[in-house]
C-alpha positions, 0 to 999 in steps of 0.5 A: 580906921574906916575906908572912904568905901565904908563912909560911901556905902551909906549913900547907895540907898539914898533913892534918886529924886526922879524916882522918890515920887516912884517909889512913894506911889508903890508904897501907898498903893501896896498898903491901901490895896489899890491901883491908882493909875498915875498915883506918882503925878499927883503927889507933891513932896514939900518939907518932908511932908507927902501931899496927895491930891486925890479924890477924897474916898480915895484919901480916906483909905490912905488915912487909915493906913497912914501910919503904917504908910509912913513907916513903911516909907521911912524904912525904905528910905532908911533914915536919910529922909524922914517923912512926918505927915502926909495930907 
């Protein structure tokens, strides 16, 4: 019989909300090899969706990286959280 421990551990990866748009931004950065300052202000979460509004030199690069962006953030969030799109 499991533990009440066993059944919480799953929770412990679940990111805070505060740091969600955080850890997105360090993603994209690290996968399109790029620094944009203040990348966490202008990404909006809606639905599982990843909305980006930057300059679109800017949102091509993350296009072409998007699907290794997607899975790189649906590995860190291990499951409890599924991003499908980012636009």
């Amino acid at each position: 019989m499991k533990g009440i421990s066993d059944f919480l551990a799953k929770f412990k990866v679940i990111p805070d909300p505060k740091d969600e748009k955080k850890i997105l931004a360090e993603i994209i950065n690290a996968e399109i090899k790029q620094n944009i300052e203040d990348l966490e202000t202008l990404i909006e979460v809606k639905n599982y969706s990843i909305e980006i509004n930057v300059h679109p030199a800017i949102k091509n690069l993350i296009f072409q990286h998007k699907s290794d962006i997607l899975e790189k953030i649906n590995t860190r969030f291990n499951g409890e959280k599924t991003f499908k799109n980012i636009y």
